[in-house]
ChimeraX commands (.cxc) that place a marker at each C-alpha (Angstrom):
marker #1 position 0.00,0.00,0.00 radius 0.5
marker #1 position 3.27,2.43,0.73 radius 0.5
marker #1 position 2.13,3.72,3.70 radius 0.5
marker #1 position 3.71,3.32,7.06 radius 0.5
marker #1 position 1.92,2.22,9.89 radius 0.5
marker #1 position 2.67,5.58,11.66 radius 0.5
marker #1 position 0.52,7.48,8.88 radius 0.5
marker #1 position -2.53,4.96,8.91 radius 0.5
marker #1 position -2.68,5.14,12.96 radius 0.5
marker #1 position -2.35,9.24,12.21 radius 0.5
marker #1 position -5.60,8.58,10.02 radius 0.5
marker #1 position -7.48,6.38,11.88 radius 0.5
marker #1 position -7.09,8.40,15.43 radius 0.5
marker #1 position -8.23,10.98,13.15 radius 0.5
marker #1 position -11.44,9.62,12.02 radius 0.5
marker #1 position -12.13,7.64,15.63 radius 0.5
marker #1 position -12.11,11.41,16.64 radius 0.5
marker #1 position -13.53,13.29,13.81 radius 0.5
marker #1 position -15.07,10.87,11.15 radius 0.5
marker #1 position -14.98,11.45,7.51 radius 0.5
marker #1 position -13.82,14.81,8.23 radius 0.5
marker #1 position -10.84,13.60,9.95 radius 0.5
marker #1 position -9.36,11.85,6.85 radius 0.5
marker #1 position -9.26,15.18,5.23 radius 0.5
marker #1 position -5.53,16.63,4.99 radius 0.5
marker #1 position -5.77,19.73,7.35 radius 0.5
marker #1 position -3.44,22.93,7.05 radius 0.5
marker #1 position 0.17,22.58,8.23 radius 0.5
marker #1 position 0.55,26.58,9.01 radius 0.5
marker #1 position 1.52,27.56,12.19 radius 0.5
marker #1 position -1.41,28.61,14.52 radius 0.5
marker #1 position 0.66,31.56,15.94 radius 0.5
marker #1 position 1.90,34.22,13.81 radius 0.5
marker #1 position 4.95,36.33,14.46 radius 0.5
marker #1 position 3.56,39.98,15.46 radius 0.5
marker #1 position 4.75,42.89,12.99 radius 0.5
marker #1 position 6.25,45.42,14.36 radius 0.5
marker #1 position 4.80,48.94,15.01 radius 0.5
marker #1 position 5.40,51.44,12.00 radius 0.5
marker #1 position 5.96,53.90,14.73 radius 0.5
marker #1 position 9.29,51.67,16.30 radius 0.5
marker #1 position 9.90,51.20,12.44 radius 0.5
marker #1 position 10.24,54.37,11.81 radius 0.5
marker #1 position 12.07,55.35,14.93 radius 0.5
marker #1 position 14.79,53.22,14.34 radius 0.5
marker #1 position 15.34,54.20,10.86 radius 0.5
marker #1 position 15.62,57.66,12.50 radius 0.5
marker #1 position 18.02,56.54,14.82 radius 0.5
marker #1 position 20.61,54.70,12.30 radius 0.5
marker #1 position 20.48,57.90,9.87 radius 0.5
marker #1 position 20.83,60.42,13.13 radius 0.5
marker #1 position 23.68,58.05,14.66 radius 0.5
marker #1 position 24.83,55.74,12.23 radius 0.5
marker #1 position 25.28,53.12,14.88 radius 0.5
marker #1 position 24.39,49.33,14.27 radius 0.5
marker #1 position 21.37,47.06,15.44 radius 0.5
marker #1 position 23.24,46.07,18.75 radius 0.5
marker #1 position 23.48,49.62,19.65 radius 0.5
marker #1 position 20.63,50.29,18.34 radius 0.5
marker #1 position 18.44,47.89,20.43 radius 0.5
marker #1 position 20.57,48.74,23.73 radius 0.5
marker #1 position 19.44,52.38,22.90 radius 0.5
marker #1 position 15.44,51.31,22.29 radius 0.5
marker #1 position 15.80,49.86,25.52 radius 0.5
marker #1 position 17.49,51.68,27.69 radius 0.5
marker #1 position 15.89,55.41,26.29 radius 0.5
marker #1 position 12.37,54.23,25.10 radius 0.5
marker #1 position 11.40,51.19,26.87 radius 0.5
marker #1 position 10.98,49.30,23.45 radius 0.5
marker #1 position 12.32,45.87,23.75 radius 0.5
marker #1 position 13.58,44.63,20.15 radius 0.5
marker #1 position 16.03,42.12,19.59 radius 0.5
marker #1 position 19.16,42.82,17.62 radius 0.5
marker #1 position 17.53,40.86,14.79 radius 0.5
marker #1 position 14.27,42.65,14.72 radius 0.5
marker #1 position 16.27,45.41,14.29 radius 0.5
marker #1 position 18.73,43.79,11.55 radius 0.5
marker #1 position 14.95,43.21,9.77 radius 0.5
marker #1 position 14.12,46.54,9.77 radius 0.5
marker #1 position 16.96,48.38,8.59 radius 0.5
marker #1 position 16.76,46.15,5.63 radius 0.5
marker #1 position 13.72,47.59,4.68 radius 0.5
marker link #1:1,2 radius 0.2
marker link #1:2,3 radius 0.2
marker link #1:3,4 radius 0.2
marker link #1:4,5 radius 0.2
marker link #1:5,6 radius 0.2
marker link #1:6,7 radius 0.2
marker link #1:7,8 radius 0.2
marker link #1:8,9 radius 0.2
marker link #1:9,10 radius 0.2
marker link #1:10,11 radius 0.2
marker link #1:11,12 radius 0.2
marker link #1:12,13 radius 0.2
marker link #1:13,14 radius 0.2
marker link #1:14,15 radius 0.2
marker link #1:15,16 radius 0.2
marker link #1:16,17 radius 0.2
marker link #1:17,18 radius 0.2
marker link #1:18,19 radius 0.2
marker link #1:19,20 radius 0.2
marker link #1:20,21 radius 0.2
marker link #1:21,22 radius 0.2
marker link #1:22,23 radius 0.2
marker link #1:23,24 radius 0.2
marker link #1:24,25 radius 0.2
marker link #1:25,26 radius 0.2
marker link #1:26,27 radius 0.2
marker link #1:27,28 radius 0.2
marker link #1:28,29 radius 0.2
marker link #1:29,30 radius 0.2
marker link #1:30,31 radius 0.2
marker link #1:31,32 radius 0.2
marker link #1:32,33 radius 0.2
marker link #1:33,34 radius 0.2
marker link #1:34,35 radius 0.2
marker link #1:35,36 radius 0.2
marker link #1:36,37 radius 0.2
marker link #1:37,38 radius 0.2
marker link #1:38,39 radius 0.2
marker link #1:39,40 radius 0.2
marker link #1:40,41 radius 0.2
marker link #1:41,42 radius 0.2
marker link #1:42,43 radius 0.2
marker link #1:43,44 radius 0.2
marker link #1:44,45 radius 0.2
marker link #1:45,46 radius 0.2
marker link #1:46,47 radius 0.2
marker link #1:47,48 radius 0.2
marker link #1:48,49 radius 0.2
marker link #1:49,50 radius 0.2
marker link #1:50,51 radius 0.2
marker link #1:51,52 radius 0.2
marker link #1:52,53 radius 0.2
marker link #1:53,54 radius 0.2
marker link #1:54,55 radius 0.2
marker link #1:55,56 radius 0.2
marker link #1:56,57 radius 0.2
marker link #1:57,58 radius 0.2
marker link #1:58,59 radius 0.2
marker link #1:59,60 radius 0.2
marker link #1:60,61 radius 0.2
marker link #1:61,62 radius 0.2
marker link #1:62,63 radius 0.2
marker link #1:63,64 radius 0.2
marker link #1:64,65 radius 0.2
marker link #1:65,66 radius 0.2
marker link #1:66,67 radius 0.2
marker link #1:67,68 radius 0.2
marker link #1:68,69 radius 0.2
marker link #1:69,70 radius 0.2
marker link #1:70,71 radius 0.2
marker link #1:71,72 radius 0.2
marker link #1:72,73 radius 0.2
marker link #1:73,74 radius 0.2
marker link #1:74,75 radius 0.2
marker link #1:75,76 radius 0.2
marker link #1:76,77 radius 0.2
marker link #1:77,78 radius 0.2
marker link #1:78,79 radius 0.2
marker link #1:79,80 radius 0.2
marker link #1:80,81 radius 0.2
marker link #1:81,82 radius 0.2
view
């Protein structure tokens, strides 16, 4: 049949639990989605980097530290790329 037994118990938990429906191939996307960031912050930081020049580690230590915005380095790596 080349199916493993993993898939066919998968399928038949499924339809002990759902029926018919159950058997139906259901979305694999990820129930939480990252949040986007403000277009405020956005623009602040772009701000920031033309005003100081200074990277996204600096960058985030200053979001912190002056304007209680908590962004990683990365966030901020994301939206200087923009």
């Amino acid at each position: 049949m080349g199916t493993s037994r993993q898939a066919v118990r998968k399928r038949l938990r499924r339809y002990e639990d759902e029926g018919y429906k159950g058997l139906h191939d259901s979305s694999r996307k990820p129930h939480i989605l990252p949040r986007k960031t403000a277009s405020m912050v956005e623009r602040l930081v772009s701000k920031l980097r033309k005003e100081t020049g200074y990277g996204r580690r600096r960058l985030a230590w200053i979001l912190r530290r002056d304007y209680n915005i908590h962004l990683s380095e990365d966030t901020v790596r994301h939206i200087l790329r923009r």
